[in-house]
N, C-alpha and C positions, 0 to 999 in steps of 0.2 A: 288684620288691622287696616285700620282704612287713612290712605297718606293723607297728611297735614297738606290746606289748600292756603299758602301764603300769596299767594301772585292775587292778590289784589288793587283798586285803586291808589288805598294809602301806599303800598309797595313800590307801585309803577313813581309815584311822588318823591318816594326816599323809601330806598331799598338797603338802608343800611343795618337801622335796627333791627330787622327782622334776620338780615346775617350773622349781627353777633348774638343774636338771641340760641340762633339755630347752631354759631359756635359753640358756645357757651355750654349748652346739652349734650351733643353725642357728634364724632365728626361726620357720620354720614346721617339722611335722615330720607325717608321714602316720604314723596312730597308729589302733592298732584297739580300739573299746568294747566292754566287758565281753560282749556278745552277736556281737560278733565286725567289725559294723559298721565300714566303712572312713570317717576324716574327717580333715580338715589341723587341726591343732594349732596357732593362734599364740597364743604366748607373750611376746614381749616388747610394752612398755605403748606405745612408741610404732606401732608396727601397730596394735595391737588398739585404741588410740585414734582413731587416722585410718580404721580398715574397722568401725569402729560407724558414721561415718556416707559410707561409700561410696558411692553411688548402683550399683554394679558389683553388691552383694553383696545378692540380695531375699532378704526370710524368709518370700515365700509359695512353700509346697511343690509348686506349677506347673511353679514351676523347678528340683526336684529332679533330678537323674540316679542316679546312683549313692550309697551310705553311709544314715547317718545323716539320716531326714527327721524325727522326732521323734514324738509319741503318734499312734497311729489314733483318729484322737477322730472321730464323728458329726460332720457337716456344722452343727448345732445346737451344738457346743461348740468347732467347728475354726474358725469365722468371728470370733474374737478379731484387738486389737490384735497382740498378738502374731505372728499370721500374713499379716498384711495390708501393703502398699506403700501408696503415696501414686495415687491422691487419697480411696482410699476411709477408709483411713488416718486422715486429720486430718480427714474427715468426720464419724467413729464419735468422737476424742478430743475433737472440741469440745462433740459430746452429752453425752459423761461428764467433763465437765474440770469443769465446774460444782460439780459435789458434793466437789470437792477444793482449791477455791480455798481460800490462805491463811487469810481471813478466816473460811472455815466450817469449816476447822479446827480454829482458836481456839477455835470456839464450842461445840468439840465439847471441850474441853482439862476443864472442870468433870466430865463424864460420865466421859472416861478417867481422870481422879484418881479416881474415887469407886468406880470398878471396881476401878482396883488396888489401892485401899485396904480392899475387900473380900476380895479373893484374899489381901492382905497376913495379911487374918484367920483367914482359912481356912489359910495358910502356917503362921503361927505358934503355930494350935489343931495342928496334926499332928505339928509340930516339938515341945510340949507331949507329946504324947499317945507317938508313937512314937521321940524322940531325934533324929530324919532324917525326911527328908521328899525327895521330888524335884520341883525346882522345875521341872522340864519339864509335870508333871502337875499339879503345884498352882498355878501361875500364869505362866511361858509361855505354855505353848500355850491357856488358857484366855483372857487378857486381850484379845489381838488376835483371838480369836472373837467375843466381846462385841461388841467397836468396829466391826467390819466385819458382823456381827449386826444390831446396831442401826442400820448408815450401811441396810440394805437388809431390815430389817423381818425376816429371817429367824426361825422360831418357834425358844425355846432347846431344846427338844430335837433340834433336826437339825444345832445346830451343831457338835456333836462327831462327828457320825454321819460328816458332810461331811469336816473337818479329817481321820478315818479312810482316808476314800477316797482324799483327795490322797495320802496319804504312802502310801498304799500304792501307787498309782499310780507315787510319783515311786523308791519301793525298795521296789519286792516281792520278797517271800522266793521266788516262783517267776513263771515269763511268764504263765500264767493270772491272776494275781491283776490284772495290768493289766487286761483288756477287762472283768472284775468290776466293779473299782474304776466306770470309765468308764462300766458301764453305769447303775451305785447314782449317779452322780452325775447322768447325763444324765436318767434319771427324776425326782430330787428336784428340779434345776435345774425343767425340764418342769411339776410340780407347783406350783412356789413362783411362777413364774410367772403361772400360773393363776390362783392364790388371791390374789397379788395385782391380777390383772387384774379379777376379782370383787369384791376388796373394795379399794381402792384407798387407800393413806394417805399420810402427811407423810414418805416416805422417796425415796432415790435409783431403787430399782428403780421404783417408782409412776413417779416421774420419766420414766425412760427406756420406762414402756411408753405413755405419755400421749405421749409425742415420736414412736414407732411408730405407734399407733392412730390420732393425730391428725392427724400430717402427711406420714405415711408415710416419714418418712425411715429408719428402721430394718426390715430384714426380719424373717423372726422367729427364721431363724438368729442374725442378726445381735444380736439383741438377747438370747439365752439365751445366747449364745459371750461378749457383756459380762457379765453376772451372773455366769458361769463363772469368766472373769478375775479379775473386782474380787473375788470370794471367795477363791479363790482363793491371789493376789496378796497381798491384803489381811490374810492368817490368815499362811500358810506363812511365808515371811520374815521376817516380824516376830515372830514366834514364836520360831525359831533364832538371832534376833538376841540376845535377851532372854537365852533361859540362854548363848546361846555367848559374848556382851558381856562377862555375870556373872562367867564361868569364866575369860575372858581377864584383867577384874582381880584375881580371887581367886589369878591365878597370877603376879600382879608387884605383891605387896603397898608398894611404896613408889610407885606410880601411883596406887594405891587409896588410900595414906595424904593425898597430895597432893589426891585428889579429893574425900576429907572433910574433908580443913583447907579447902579451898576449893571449895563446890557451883557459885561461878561457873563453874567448867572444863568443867559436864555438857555443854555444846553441842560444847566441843571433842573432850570423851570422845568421843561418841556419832561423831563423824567419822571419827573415828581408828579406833574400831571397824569402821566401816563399811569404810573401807579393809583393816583384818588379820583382819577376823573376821565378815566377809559369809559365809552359807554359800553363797550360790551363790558357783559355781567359772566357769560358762563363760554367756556373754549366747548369749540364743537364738540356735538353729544359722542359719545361710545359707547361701544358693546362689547364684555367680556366672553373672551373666547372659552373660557373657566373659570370656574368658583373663585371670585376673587376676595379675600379677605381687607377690609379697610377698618381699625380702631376697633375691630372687633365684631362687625357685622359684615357677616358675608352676603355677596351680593353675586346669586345666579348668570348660570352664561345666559346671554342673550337679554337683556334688561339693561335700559339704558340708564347711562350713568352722565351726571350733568357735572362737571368742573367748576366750581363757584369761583373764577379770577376774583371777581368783586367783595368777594368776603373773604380770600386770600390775603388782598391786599390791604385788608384792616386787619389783620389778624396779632393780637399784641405779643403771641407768642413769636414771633415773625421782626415784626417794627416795632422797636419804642415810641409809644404814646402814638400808634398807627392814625389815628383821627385828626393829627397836625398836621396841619397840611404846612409841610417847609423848605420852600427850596432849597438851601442849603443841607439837606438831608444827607447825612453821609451814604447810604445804603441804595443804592438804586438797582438790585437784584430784582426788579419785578419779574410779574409773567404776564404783562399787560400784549405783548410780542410772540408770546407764543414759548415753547420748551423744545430743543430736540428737534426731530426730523420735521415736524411742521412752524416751525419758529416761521416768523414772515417774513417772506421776501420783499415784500417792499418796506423793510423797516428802516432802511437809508431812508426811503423817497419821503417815508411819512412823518420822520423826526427832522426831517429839511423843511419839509412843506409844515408841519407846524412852528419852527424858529423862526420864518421868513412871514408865517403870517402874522402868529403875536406878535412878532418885532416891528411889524409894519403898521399894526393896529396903534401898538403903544406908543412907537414914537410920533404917527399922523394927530391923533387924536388923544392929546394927554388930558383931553378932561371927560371925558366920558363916565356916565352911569347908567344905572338901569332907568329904564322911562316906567317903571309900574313896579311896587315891591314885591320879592324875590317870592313869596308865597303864592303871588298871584300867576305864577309863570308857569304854562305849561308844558308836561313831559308827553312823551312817547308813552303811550301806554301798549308797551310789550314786556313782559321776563326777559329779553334778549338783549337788552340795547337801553338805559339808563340816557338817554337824547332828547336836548330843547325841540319843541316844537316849532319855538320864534326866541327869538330876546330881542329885547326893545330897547334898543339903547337909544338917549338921550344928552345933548352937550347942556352946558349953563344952568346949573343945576338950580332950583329956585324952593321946592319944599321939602321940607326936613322929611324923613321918615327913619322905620328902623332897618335897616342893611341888612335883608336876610334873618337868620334864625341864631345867628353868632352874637346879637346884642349890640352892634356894632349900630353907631348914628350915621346914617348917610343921607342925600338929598337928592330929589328929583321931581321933574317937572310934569305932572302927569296929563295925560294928555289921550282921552278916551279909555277904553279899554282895551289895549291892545293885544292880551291874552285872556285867556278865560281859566278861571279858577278853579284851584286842583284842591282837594282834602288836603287842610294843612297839616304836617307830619308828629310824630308825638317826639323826634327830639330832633338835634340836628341834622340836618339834611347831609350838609356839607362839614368835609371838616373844620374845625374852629382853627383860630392862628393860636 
């Protein structure tokens, strides 16, 4: 039988209905990726909660067969947490767990306010200057460069070169621009390396090459495939969190009202986000070591199996009325974070660095909207990553429109075109309030 090919345009636009569609029928389903790639599909939250921590299911590609095994990355970028089983696994997490405890998060909490309240400035010199501004460009994607910047010394001219690479990597406009990306990073990785092996300072990478050199616990794959990750990791997500969070309250203004009558809520906000507005879509692929049985279809060793977080988290077996988006939501079990031995380690860094940015957005600029309606706004077109391209915010709002796909009346001032228009979705995109 030949897999259902969902990853299409409308998909990349709102990938929601096609989750509960593919709930709704069978929990697993063989399903083929945009490059034609065969892999099983689960969907609903209790599977994808219990085969995050399998032991059945490894994410080193040894035990690949058949489908989807993920990037061709050099031996020097392929030796990440990510690819690794246990024991070497919780070897490599305990050398980098250090630089993410609680504590040294905190202590990083004064530097990330003082970044974004730098970007804030640059945000609303542009918004001044030109009416709109996109916050993907002016403080997104630039904040959590900084912080992941500064955790590993990285020079500020590479950190955008870098942030370039990934996303081209993770949605290239063609297959070539992958082994590109891969290579501009594998050199710069290589490079940063170096120069901090030469000159060595008060950062995490210094850290982790002093734990290599010294006691040999790290190879040298091993320890460029870390710096890889944490950058990595550490920019992309947190990045899409920031304008995708943003856009999610801009589009259920009586969440948003709630949340500035009371800033107590941000820690709930930000969960709640993380639940309906995580751009990754699926936890990294695996491969079952054996016949592994899910809702009734067994799925071959060696075939790759994709984790649907994204259709997890709307699962109404799971959450009541899962498509509300509410801050005050009682339930904030997601798996937006991870399960078990790969849960993420910087999930201090990334639930500070998103409270410190919403909070700084909302309280600088209380009147903000979008500068072009919500349909016109365009995604990332990848399976992986549910991500603004731009959002075009706008202060002083002067023409009416309709807010999105929620029916909601909102206004804004439009002002060219400052995205380019995506097939509008057959229901809501986002969840409704």
């Amino acid at each position: 039988m030949q897999p259902q090919a969902p990853f299409d345009s409308a998909h990349f636009a709102n990938p929601y209905p096609t989750y509960a569609r593919l709930r709704a029928e069978v929990p697993v389903h063989r399903v083929a990726l945009p490059d034609g790639s065969p892999v099983w599909l689960v969907t609903r939250e209790a599977d994808v909660r219990a085969l995050l921590t399998d032991p059945r299911l490894s994410v080193n590609k040894a035990h690949s067969g058949t489908g989807y095994k993920g990037f061709t990355l050099p031996p020097a970028l392929d030796a990440n947490l990510l690819n690794i089983d246990p024991k070497d696994h919780l070897r490599l997490r305990r050398l980098v767990s250090q630089g993410f405890t609680p504590r040294r998060v905190e202590e990083l909490h004064g530097r990330v306010q003082a970044a974004a309240d730098r970007l804030a400035d640059g945000f609303a010199h542009r918004l001044t200057i030109d009416d709109t501004a996109d916050l993907v460009t002016e403080f997104a994607n630039p904040l959590p460069l900084i912080v992941i910047g500064d955790l590993l010394d990285v020079p500020e001219k590479d950190r955008r070169p870098f942030s370039a690479w990934v996303g081209t990597m993770l949605a290239p406009e063609h297959p070539g621009q992958v082994a590109e990306a891969v290579e501009s990073i594998h050199r710069f990785l290589l490079d940063l390396v170096a120069l901090r092996r030469a000159r060595p300072g008060d950062d995490l990478l210094s850290a982790l090459i002093a734990a290599r050199d010294e006691g040999d616990r790290l190879t040298e794959d091993e320890l460029v495939s870390l710096a890889f990750l944490i950058l990595m990791a550490g920019s992309e997500n947190t990045q899409h969190l920031i304008s995708g969070g943003l856009f999610t309250l801009l589009e259920h203004p009586e969440q948003l009202a709630a949340l500035r009558a009371d800033p107590a809520l941000l820690p709930d906000a930000v969960e709640e986000l993380l639940r309906c507005a995580h751009p990754n879509q699926m936890a990294i692929r695996r491969f079952p070591t054996e016949p592994v049985t899910i809702g009734g279809v067994t799925v071959p060793p060696g075939d790759t199996v994709l984790l649907c977080l994204a259709s997890a988290h709307r699962d109404p077996a799971r959450y009541p009325d899962p498509e509300r988006f509410d801050i005050r939501r009682e339930d904030k079990a997601h798996l937006a974070l991870g399960q078990g031995m790969h849960y993420c380690l910087g999930a201090p860094l990334a639930r500070m660095e998103l409270r410190i940015a919403l909070g700084t957005l909302l309280r600088r600029f209380p009147d903000l909207c979008l500068a072009v309606p919500a349909e016109r706004l365009r995604w990332r077109a990848s399976f992986r990553s549910h991500a603004l391209a731009a959002l075009p915010l706008a202060r002083s709002p002067e023409v009416p429109y309709r807010c999105g796909l929620a029916g909601r009346t909102g206004t804004v001032r439009l002002v060219g075109d400052a995205a380019h228009p995506v097939p509008p979705p057959d229901s809501g995109r986002h969840v409704r309030a």
